[in-house]
C-alpha positions in Angstrom: -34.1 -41.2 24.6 -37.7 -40.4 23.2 -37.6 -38.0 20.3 -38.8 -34.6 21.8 -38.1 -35.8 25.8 -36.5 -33.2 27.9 -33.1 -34.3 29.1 -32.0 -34.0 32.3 -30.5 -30.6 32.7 -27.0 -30.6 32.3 -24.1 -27.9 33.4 -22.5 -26.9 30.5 -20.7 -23.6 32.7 -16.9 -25.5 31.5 -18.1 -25.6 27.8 -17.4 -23.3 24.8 -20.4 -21.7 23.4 -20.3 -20.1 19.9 -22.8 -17.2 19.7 -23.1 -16.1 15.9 -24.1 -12.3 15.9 -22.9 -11.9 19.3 -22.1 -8.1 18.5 -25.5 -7.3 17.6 -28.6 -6.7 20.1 -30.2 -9.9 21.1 -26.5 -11.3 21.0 -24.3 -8.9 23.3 -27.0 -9.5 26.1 -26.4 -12.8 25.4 -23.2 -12.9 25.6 -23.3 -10.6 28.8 -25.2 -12.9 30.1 -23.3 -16.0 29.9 -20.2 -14.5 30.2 -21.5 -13.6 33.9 -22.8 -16.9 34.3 -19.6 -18.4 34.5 -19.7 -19.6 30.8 -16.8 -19.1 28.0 -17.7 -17.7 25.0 -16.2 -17.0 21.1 -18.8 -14.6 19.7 -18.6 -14.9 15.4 -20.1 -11.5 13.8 -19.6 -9.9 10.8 -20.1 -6.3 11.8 -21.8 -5.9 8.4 -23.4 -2.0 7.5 -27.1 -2.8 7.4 -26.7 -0.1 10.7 -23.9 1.8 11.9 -21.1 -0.7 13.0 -19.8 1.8 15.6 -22.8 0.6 17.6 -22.2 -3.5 17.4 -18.7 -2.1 18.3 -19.8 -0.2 21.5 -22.0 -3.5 22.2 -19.4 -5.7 22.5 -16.7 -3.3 24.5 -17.5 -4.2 27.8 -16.7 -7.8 27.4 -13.7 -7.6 25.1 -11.3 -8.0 28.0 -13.0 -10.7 29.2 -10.9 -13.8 29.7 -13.6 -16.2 29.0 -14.5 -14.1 25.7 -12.9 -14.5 22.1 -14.2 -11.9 19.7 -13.5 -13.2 15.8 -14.7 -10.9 12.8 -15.9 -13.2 10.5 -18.6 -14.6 8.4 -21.0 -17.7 8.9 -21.0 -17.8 5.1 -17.1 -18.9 5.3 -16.3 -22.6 5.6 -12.8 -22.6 5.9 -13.2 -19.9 8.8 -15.9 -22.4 10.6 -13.5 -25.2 10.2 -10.8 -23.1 12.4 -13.3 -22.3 14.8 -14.5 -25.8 15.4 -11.2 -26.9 15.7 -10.2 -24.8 17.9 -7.3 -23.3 15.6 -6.3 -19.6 15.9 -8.0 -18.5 19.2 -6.3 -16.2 20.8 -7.9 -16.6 24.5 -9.7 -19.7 24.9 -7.6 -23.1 24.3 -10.9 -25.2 21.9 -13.3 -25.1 19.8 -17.2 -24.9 20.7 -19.2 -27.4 22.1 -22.5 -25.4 21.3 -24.2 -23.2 18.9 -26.2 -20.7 19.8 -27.4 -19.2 15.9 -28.5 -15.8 16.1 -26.5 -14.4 12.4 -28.7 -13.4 10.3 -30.1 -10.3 7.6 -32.5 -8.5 9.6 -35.0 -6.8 8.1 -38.6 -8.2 6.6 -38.8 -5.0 4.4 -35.0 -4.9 3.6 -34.9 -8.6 2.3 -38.1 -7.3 -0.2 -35.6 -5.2 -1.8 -32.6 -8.2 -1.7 -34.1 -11.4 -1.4 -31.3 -12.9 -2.8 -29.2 -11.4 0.3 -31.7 -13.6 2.7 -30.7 -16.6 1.3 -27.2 -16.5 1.4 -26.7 -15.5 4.7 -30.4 -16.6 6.4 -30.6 -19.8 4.7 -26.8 -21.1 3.3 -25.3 -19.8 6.5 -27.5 -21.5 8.8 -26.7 -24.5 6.8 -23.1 -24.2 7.0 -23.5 -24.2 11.0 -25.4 -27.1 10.7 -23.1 -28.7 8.5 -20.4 -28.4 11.3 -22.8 -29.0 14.3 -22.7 -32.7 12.4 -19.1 -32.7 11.6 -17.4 -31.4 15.1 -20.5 -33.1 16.9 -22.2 -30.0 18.7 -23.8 -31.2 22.1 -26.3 -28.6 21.4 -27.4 -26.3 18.8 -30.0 -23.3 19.6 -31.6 -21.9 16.5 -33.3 -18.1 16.4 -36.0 -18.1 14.2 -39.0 -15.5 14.0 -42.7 -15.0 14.8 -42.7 -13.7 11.2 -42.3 -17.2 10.2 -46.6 -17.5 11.1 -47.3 -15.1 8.1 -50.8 -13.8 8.1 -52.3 -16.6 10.3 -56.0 -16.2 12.0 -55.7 -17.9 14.5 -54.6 -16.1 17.3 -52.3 -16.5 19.8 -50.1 -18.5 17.8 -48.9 -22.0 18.7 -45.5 -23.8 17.5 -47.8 -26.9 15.9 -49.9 -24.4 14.3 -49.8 -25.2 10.1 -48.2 -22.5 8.8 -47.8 -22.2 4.9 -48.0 -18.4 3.6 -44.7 -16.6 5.0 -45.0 -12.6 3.3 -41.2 -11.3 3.1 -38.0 -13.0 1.8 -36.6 -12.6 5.6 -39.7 -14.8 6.7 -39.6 -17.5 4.0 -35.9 -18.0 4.8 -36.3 -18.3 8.4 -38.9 -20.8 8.1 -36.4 -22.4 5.5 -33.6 -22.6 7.8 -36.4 -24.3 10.5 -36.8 -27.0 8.0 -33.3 -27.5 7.7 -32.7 -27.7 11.0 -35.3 -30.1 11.3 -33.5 -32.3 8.7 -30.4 -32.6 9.8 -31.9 -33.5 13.3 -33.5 -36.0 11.7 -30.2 -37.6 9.7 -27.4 -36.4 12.4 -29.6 -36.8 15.5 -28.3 -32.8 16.7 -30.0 -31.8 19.7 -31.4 -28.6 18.6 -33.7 -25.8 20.2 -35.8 -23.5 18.0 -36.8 -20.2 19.7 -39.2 -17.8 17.6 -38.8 -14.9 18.7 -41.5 -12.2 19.2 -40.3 -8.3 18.7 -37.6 -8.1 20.9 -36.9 -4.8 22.7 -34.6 -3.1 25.0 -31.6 -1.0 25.1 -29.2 -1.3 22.3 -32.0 -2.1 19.7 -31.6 -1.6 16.4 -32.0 1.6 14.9 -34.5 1.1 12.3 -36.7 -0.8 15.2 -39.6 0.8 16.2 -39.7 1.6 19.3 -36.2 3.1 19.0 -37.1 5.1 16.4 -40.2 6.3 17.7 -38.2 7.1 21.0 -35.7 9.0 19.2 -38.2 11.0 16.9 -39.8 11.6 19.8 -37.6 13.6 22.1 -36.2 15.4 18.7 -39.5 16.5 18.1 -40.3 15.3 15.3 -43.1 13.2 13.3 -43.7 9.9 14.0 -44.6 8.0 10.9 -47.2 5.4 11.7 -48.2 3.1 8.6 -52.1 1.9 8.2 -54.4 3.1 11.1 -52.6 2.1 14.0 -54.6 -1.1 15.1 -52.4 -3.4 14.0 -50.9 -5.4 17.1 -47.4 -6.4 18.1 -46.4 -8.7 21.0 -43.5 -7.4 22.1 -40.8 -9.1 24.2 -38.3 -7.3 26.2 -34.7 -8.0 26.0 -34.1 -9.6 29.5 -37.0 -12.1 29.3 -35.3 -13.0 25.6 -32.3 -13.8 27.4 -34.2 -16.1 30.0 -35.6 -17.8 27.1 -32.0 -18.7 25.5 -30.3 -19.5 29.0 -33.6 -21.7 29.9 -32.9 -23.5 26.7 -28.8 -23.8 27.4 -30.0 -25.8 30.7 -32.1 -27.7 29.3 -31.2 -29.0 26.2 -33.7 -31.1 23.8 -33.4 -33.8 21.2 -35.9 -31.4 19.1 -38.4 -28.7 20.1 -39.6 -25.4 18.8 -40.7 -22.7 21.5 -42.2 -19.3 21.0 -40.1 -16.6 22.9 -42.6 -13.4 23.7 -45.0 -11.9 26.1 -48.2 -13.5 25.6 -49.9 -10.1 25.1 -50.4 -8.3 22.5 -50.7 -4.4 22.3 -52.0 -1.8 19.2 -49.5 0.7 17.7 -51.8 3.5 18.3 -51.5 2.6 21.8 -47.6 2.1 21.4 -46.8 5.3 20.2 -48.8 6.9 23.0 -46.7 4.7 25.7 -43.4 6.2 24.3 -45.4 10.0 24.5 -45.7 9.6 27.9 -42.4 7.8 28.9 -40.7 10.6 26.7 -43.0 13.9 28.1 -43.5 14.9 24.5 -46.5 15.3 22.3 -46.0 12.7 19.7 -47.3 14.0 16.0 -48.0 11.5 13.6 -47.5 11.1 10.0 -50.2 8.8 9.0 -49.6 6.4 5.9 -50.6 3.2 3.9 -49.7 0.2 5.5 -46.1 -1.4 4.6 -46.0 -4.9 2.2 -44.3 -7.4 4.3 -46.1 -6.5 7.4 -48.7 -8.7 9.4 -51.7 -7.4 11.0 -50.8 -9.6 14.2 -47.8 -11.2 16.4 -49.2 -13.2 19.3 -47.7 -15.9 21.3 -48.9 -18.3 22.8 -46.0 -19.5 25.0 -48.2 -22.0 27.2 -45.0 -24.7 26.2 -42.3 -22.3 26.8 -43.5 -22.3 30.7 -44.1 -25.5 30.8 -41.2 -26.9 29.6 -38.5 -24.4 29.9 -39.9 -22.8 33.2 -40.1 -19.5 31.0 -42.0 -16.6 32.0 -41.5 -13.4 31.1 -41.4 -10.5 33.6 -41.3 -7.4 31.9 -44.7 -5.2 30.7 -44.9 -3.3 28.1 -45.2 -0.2 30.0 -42.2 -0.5 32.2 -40.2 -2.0 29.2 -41.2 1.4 27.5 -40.0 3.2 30.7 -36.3 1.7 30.8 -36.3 1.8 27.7 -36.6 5.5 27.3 -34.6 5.9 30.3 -31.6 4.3 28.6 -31.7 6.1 25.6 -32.1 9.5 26.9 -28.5 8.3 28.7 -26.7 6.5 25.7 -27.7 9.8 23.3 -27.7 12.6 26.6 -31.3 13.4 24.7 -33.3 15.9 27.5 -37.4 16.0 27.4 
């Protein structure tokens, strides 16, 4: 087969697929999703503290009885754990090992990995490493990658395409994603791994992460409070809700590659000005705003162009921004019984 061909789509609804940071956001609708798909699934998370564990736990509780599910409480950073996993050692509900990877374990966090940098490579960079390492070694069918639009730095040409050069990443948590890319592309090269990169554009949607924000703002919001809003509020985000993320991962499950990278967002862009004012009037409050200087680490633009996402994954996303907003605010008045 032609390097970069799409194979004929395969059903892998039988298979095993590991899902590293299935506990976290992106990954428990993940998860969710395949689980209900038919698919079996061992889910490899850490349940580290960069945010309050007790909500990864609360993400994960609907699928813990799950027959098709395996929950193990481990790191990507060790080997010996990895090994069991492959080999199918130690499970308590499914009988083998993985015969996928889908990668999303990771440090979050562009202006956390400023403070640790070193943190970003461990986990971001070894870690990804070590799951390539066994993708070779256990010979994965398939192994899905998520990277990030942060990995296009401050790039002027807009939208941005997956062949666009892209040399100046601003924040430890972008320089390692792109590292892990180019590792990824190695080891496809030597090993021959099918393998799917997905950059991923600001995903949002129920169960984000705290320090996200349109959570935040949300939460502010219907406390009342101030809204802090770095620079002057022009900067632009293209923001991706959760569901259409998910169509981009199951899309790529279905149709696996020999090697591709695909941007995962919603082709539009909107300004945080106009953001804030979105959640004001999905939340019935008067937002107030504490204006300051913009934040190192942060880009003036996110844009996708996902022109090869549609045309070779079938991907389109559904979702706008303003009824993402909506359901969004929707669900978070009901997880945290908030009231306008």
């Amino acid at each position: 087969m032609k390097k970069n061909e799409l194979k004929e789509g395969i059903n892998i609804s039988k298979e095993i697929i590991l899902v590293t940071g299935g506990a976290g956001f992106i990954g428990s609708h993940l998860v969710e999703r395949l689980l209900k798909e038919g698919y079996k699934v061992i889910c490899l998370d850490n349940f580290n503290d960069y945010y309050d564990t007790k909500l990864k736990e609360k993400n994960i509780s609907n699928v813990l009885d799950n027959p098709n599910f395996e929950l193990i409480r481990g790191d990507i950073l060790d080997t010996k754990l990895l090994h069991h996993i492959f080999k199918g050692e130690g499970l308590r509900t499914l009988d083998s090992g993985p015969s996928t990877i889908v990668h999303l374990a990771a440090m979050a966090g562009v202006r956390a990995s400023i403070v640790s940098p070193d943190l970003y490579v461990d986990v971001d960079v070894k870690g990804t490493l070590n799951l390539l390492d066994m993708a070779q070694m256990y010979e994965i069918k398939q192994f899905i990658f998520a990277s990030s639009s942060s990995v296009y730095g401050i790039n002027k040409k807009v939208p941005f395409r997956e062949d666009d050069p892209i040399q100046l990443q601003i924040s430890p948590y972008a320089a390692a994603k792109k590292s892990a890319e180019l590792f990824c592309m190695t080891y496809n090269h030597l090993y021959n791994i099918p393998i799917t990169i997905l950059r991923l554009f600001t995903i949002y949607g129920p169960r984000q992460r705290p320090d996200m924000a349109i959570r935040k703002f949300t939460g502010l919001a219907l406390k009342d409070k101030h809204i802090t809003m770095f620079g002057d509020g022009t900067s632009k985000r293209d923001y991706t809700y959760v569901s259409d993320c998910i169509d981009g991962f199951m899309s790529s499950l279905k149709n696996p590659m020999d090697f591709e990278i695909f941007n995962i967002g919603s082709g539009k862009t909107i300004q945080l000005k106009e953001l804030i004012e979105l959640i004001g009037r999905a939340t019935g409050k008067e937002i107030k705003i504490e204006h300051l200087d913009n934040q190192v680490g942060d880009v003036p633009i996110t844009f996708s162009d996902i022109t090869k996402a549609r045309k070779l994954l079938g991907y389109e996303p559904e979702v706008s921004i303003e009824k993402g907003v909506r359901t969004f605010v929707e669900w978070y008045k009901n997880e945290y019984k908030e009231r306008s």
